[in-house]
Every structure is written in structure tokens, then in C-alpha cells.
C-alpha positions in Angstrom: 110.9 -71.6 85.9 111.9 -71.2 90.0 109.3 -72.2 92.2 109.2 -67.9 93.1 108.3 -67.1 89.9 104.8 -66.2 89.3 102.8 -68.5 86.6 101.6 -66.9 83.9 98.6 -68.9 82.1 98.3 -68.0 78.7 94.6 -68.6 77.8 94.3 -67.9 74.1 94.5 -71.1 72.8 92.2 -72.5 75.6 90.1 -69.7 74.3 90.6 -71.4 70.7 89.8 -74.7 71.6 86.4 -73.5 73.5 85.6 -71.6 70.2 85.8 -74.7 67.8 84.6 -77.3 70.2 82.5 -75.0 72.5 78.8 -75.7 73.2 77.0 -77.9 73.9 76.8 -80.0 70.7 79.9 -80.1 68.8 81.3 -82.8 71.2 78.4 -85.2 70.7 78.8 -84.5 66.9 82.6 -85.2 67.0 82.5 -88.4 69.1 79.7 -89.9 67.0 81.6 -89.2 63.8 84.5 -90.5 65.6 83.4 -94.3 64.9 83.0 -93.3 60.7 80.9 -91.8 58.1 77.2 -91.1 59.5 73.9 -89.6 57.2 72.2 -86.7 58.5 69.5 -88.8 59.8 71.9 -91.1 61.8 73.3 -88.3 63.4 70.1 -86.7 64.4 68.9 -90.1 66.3 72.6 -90.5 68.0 72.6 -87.1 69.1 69.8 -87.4 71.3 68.1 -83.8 72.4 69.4 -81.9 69.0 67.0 -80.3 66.5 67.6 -80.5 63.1 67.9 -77.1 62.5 70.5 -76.8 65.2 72.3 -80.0 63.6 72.6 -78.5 60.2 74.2 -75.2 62.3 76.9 -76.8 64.5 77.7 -79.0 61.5 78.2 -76.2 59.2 80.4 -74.6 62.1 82.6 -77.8 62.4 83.0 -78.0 58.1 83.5 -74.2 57.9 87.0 -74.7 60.2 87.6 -78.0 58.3 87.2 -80.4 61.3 83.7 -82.1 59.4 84.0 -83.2 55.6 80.1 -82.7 54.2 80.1 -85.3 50.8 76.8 -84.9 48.8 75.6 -87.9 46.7 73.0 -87.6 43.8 70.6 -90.0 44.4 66.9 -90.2 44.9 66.7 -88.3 47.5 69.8 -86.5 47.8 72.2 -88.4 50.6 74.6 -86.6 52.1 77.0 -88.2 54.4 79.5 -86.2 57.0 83.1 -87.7 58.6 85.8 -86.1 60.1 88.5 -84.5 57.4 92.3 -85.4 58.7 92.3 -82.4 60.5 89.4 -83.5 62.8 91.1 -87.0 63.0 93.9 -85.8 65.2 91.0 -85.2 67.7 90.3 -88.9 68.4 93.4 -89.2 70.9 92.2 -86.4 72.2 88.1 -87.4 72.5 90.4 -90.8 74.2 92.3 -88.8 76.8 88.6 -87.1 77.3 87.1 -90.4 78.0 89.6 -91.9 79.9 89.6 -89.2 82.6 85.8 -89.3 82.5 86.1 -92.6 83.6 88.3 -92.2 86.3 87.0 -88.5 87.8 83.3 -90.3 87.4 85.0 -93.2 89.5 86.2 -91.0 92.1 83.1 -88.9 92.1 80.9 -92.2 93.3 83.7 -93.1 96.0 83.5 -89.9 97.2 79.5 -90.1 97.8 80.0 -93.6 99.6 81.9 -91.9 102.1 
């Protein structure tokens, strides 16, 4: 592209990604399940300020476009665990890259205030 040329931004699959991971759960969800296989329960303590009810929703969301794999065992009572299928495990370089510049914009953000 010349440096005269106008740049066009196409936003659809920023649009995407705001769909899937949009909200302001599914990130918390994603970087808990990151780390391995985690009950209901667990989830719901690590993912501090969610209901349940809002829980069961955003984790039906995420297994509905195949990012969260939901495995129910039989026992007494029922346990059901959720992880990340392989699709949702190509988001941990990207949950990295998130962390990473959190890091670093939170650095400059407390240099900025010293000023």
C-alpha cells in the first residue's frame, strides 16, 4: 500500500471476535479454564462477581461455538467438569499476548501518574 492511499479497516472479524469473547465474563471463564479442567463450583469461586445463573449462560455460549468442552460424570451428585476443546486452546497464546501488554500498558499507566 503507498503511504497516499487511504486505509481501509475491515471490522468484521473484530466484530467476530467481540461476539465470541464479548462481555464481561467470557474472558474470566477462558483464562481460568486456561490452567485445566475446573467443576462448576470451582469456576463459580474463581470468577469472583458471577451468578450462577449467569455462569451456566456464558458457559453454554462458549460450548455452543465449541471453544468450552462441558463432560458430565455420573456420580452422586452429578459432576460435571468444563476445559477448553482444541479450538479454545489456540486462545492461550492469545490470553498470553493479552497479559503481556497488560503488563506493560499497566506499567506505563503508573509512570505516567508519577509524573
Amino acid at each position: 500500500m503507498k503511504n497516499n492511499e487511504p486505509c481501509v479497516v475491515d471490522v468484521t472479524d473484530l466484530q467476530f471476535i467481540l461476539q465470541v469473547l464479548g462481555g464481561k465474563w467470557k474472558l474470566h471463564i477462558l483464562t481460568n479454564l486456561y490452567f485445566g479442567k475446573k467443576r462448576f463450583k470451582e469456576l463459580e469461586r474463581e470468577v469472583i462477581g458471577i451468578s450462577p445463573k449467569m455462569l451456566i449462560k456464558e458457559l453454554k455460549d462458549l460450548e455452543a461455538i465449541g471453544i468450552v468442552n462441558r463432560e458430565t460424570f455420573n456420580t452422586v451428585p452429578i459432576t460435571v467438569e468444563y476445559s477448553l476443546t482444541k479450538e479454545g486452546l489456540t486462545l492461550k497464546p492469545i490470553l498470553d499476548q493479552m497479559k503481556q501488554w497488560a503488563i506493560m500498558f499497566k506499567k506505563e499507566m503508573v509512570e505516567k501518574s508519577q509524573l
